[in-house]
N, C-alpha and C positions, 0 to 999 in steps of 0.2 A: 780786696781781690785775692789776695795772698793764702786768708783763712782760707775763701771758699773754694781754691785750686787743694790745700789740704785735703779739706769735707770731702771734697771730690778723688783725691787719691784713695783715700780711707775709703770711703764706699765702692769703689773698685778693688781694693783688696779683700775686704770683704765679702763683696759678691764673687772673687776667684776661690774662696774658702770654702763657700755653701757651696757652689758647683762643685769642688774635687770633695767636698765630702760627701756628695751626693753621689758622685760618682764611683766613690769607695765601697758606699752603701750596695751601689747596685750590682758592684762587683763581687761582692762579699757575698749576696744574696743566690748569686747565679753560682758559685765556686759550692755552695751551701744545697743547693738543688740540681746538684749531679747524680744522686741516686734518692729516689722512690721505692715506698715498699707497698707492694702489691700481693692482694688476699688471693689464694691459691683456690680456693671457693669458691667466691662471687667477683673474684675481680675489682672489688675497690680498691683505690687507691691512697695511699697515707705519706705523709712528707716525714713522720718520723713512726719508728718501730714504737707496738706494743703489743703485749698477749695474748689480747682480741682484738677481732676487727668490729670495726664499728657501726661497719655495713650488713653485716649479715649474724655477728654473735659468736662465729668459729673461731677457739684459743688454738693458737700456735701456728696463723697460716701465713701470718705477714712476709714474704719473702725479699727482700732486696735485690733489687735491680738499677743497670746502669739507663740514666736516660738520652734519648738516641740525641747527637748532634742538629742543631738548630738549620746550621747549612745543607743539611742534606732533605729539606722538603722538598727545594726545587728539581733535585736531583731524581727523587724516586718517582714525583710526578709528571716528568717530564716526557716529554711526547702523545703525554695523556689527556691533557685538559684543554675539551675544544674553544673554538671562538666562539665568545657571548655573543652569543644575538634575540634580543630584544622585539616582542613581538605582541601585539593584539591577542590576547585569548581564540575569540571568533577567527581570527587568521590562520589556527594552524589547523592541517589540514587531518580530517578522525579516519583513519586507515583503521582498517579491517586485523584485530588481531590474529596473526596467523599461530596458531598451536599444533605444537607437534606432539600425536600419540605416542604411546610407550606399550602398546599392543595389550595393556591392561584395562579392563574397564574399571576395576574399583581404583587402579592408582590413578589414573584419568579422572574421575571421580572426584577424589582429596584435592586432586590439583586444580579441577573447575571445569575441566575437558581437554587437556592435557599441556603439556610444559608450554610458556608461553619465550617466544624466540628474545633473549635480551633480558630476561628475567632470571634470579638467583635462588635457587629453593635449599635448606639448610636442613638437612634432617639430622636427627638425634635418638638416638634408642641405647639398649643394657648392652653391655659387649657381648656378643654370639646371639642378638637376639635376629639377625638377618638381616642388615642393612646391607653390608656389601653382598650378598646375596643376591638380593634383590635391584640394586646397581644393575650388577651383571646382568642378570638377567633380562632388563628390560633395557640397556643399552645394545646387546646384542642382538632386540628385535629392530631397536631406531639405526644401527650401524646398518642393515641390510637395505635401504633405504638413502641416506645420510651419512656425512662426514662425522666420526665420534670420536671422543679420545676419552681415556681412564687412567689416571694420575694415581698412584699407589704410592703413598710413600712409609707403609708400613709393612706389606707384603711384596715380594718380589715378583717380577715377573712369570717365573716358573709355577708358584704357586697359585696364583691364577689361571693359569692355562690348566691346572692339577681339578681348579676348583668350574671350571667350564667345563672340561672332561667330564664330568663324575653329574653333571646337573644335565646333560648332552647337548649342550647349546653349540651357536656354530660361531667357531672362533675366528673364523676370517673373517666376518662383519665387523670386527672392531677392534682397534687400535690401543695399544698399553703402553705405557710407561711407567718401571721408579726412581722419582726422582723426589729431593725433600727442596731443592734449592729452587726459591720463587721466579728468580730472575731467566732460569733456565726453560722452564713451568711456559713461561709467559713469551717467550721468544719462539721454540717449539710452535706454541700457540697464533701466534699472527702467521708464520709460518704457514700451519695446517688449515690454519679459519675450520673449524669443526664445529659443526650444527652443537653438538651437547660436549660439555667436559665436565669432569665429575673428576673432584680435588679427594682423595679418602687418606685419611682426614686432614682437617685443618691445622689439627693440633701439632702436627709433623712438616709442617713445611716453615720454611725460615727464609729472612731475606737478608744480603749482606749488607743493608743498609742499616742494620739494627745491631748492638752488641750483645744482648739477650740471646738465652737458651731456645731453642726450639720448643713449643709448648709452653714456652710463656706469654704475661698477656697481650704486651708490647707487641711478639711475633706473629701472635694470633690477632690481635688488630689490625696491624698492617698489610698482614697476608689478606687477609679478608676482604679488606680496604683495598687495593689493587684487585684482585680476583672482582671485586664487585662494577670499579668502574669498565675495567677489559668486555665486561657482558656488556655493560649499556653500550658501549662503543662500537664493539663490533656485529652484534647481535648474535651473540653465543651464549645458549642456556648454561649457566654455569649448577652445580650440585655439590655443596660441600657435605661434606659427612662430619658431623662433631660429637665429643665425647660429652659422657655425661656423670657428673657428681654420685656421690652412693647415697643422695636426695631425690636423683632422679631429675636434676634440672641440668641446661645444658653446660658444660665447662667454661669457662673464658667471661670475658666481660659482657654484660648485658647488651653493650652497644652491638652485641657481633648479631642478635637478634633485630634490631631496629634498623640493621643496614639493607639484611635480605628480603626477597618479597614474601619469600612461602618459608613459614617452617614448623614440619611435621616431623609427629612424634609416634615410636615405635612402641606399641604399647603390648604387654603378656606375659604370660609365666614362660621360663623356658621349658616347664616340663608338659605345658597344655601346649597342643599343637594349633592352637588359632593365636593368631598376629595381627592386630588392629596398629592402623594409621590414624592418628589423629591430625588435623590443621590446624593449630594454635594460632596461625597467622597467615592471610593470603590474602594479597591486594586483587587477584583474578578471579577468586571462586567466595565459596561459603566460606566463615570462618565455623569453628569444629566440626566439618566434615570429617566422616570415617573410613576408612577402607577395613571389608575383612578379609583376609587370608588363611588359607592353611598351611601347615609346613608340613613336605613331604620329601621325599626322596629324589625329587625331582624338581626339589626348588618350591617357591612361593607360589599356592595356584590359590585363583580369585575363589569366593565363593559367593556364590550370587545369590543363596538366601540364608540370611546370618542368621534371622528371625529364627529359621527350621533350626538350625544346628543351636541355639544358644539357652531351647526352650524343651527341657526334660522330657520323654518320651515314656518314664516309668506308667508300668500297667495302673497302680490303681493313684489316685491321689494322698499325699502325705503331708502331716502337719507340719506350719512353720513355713510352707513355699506358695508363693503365691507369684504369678505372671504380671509383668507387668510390659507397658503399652510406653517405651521412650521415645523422644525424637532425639536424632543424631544428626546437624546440618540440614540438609535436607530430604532425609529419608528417617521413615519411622523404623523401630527396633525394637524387638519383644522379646524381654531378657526376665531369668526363673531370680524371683529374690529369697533366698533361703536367710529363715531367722531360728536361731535354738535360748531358749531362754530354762536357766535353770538354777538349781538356790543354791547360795553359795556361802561358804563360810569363812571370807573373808571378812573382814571389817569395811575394806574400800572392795567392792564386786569390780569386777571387771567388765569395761566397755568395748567390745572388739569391731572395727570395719575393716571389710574387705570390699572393695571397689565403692565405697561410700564414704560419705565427710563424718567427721569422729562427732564434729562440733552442733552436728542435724540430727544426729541418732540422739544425743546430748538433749537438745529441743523438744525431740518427738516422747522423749519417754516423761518429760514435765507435760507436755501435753496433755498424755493419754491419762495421766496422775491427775491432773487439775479438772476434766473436762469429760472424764470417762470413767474413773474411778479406778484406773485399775496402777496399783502402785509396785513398782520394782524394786524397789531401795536393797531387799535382801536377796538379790536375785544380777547371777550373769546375766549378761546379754551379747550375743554372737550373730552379728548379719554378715550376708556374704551374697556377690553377684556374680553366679557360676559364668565361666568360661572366658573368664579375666577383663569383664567389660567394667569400664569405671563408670559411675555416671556422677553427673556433679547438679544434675536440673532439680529443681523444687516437686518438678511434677513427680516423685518417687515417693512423696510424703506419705501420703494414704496405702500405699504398697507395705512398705516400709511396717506401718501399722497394724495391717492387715498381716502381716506376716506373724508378728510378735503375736500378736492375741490368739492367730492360731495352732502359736508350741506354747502357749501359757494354759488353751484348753487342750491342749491334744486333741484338737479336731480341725480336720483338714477343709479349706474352703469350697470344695467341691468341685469338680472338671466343667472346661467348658469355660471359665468364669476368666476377666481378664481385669485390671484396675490400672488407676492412673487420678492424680488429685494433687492439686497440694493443701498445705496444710495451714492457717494462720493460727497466730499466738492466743486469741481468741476463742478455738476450736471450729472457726468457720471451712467449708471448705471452696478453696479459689480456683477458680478454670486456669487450665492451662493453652499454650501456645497448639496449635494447627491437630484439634480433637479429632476432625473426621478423617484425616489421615490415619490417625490413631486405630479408630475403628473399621476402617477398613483393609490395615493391615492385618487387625484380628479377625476379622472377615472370613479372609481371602487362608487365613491357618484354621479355620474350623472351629471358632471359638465361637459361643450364641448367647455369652453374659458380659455384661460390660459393668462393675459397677465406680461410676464416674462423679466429678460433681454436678450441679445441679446446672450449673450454668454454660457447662459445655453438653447439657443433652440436647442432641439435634431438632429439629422445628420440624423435619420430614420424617416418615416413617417409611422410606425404603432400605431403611438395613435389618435384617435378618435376622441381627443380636439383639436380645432385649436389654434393655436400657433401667437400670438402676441407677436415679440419682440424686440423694439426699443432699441436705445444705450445710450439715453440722456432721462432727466428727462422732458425736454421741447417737446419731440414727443411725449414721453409715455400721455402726458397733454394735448397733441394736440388731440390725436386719444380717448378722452375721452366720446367725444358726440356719436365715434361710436361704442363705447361697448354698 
């Protein structure tokens, strides 16, 4: 009896030694994971510093930060998270989503038919390319209407009223505030209950729940995170405005995109006066939806035919440009593809894109080498898609094509003539998505040549253009003397 009162003491002291070293462990562990370092870039996050980050390849961005207190989840979400209640799918009842206009048709357009009440839209563009611009402006036609508010926490007050002046909008429709502090922000806000608020930007607002700098990713999380649940709750369109890398993607961590519903991108040169919206994301409407704009003196004004302005007007035709027939969401676009090809004496020639993927130009010219005969190796290559439109679709292959072969002969493809194709590795050519839109936007501009693939030529014969449409890339190249 005696040993096993022993046995028994021992194995209780024992097992108090594995607990408190376990407990030491995890004390150790937590004292250990007080500060995170986070890429100034993309936002990933690493437990210990190095050179590069791991998540995107950028040296030198890791920054150190403190990580926010454990006890204070309850704290920041408090008063915020409703009662669960558990429900039958078929039970809940499909209400009518109500949208509120913004007095633009093309931003109504991007957004699906315009802002939807409770939803979060995130846009992002180059700094001066018009975003808060275009805020203003269209909160100042929903403020005549509706309760609004406009959260500035980079420009003051005064400067905004400087920058409604001068655009001539009417400043008593809407509501301003600067302020950077979230908690303030969001108090203000149940206060006012405002149809629309629009955060500019996100990057500048901070909460005192966090020990982090303003503009870091922690504060940009959180902010965001709050800003997002206050719309679903109260049903207040929220707008944030955020910055963007000198990549062109949006600043802060990826999740700040995965949280909101819509987020459109600012697209153009600052010295062309046309401004494209892109959707990258919308749970309401189309995804890559467009909007175009012009910038003028008087703010951001819609243009309702993009096609006209984005498609060269020169008197005679010139080699190297050729028209082409895109889709954009759900509207078609006829944008001039200019291609210059010329020989060069470098050893590596040079491959240039302007509003094209570098890695399809790369494609196209093994292509037209293996299947057409016509080889570049000693020779630039320079494409470009006037009037700062990107396009990323397949169907620009044959374009794309059509261009080059016509600054390699110096001869122009002839007026009238519009194309659209894409292209396979094979030399085949494959139809593309929604054709007779296509052509009836070339219709409807005067254009009476289409040359197409074979599979998107129409079965009817009431359009008006004649219809060119070979199967291989080697006939399309053939019948090129007779466009």
């Amino acid at each position: 009896m005696q040993s096993n009162d022993t046995n028994s003491a021992t194995f209780r002291k024992q097992e108090r030694r594995m607990n408190k070293t376990a407990m030491n462990k995890k004390a150790g562990a937590k004292a250990k994971a007080k500060f995170v370092y986070y890429c100034s870039e993309c936002g990933g996050e690493s437990l210990k510093w190095s050179g590069q980050c791991g998540e995107c390849g950028e040296w030198n961005t890791l920054l150190e930060q403190q990580v926010q207190r454990e006890s204070s989840l309850t704290e920041r979400f408090a008063g915020f998270t409703p009662d669960p209640n558990v429900q039958m799918l078929g039970q809940v009842a499909l209400e009518k989503i109500e949208r509120i206009s913004s007095g633009s048709a093309e931003f109504d357009r991007v957004l699906g038919g315009g802002l939807v009440t409770g939803s979060v839209v995130l846009i992002g563009g180059d700094p001066g390319i018009g975003k808060s611009t275009l805020l203003l402006q269209y909160l100042c036609n929903i403020g005549k209407k509706s309760e609004v508010l406009y959260v500035t926490g980079e420009e003051s007050v005064e400067q905004l009223a400087l920058r409604a002046h001068r655009l001539g909008l009417d400043r008593h429709s809407m509501k301003v505030m600067a302020e950077n502090r979230l908690e303030t922000i969001l108090e203000i806000a149940h206060k006012m209950s405002p149809t629309v608020l629009v955060a500019d930007s996100i990057q500048t607002f901070y909460s005192d729940m966090l020990t982090a700098a303003p503009g870091s990713v922690s504060q940009v999380r959180e902010s965001a995170a709050r800003l997002v649940r206050y719309a679903k709750q109260s049903g207040c369109c929220v707008i944030l405005v955020g910055h963007v890398t000198k990549e062109g993607a949006l600043a802060g961590p990826r999740i700040l995109e995965h949280m909101v519903d819509s987020v459109l991108y600012f697209e153009g040169e600052s010295s062309n006066s046309f401004r494209l919206i892109r959707a990258v994301k919308n749970r309401f409407g189309a995804v890559n939806e467009i909007g175009v704009f012009a910038m003028t003196e008087q703010g951001l004004k819609d243009v309702s035919n993009p096609s006209a302005m984005f498609v060269s007007k020169h008197g005679s035709e010139k080699p190297g440009s050729v028209v082409l027939a895109t889709h954009e969401g759900t509207r078609p676009l006829l944008v001039e593809i200019q291609a210059l090809v010329d020989e060069s004496a470098l050893v590596n020639p040079r491959r240039l894109c302007v509003g094209l993927e570098q890695n399809r130009l790369a494609m196209l010219l093994a292509i037209a080498h293996r299947h057409a005969g016509i080889c570049l190796n000693n020779h630039d290559v320079f494409t470009n898609v006037t009037g700062g439109v990107r396009i990323s679709e397949t169907g620009a292959d044959l374009a794309v094509l059509m261009a080059l072969l016509s600054s390699v002969k110096n001869q122009a493809v002839g007026s009238g003539l519009i194309v659209f194709g894409e292209v396979g590795l094979s030399g085949e050519l494959r139809p593309v998505q929604r054709g007779m839109e296509r052509l009836k936007e070339a219709e409807k501009l005067g254009f009476t040549r289409a040359l197409i693939p074979a599979a998107n030529k129409p079965k009817s014969s009431k359009s008006n253009i004649d219809i060119i449409a070979p199967r291989r890339i080697e006939q399309a190249l053939q019948i090129f003397a007779v466009c």
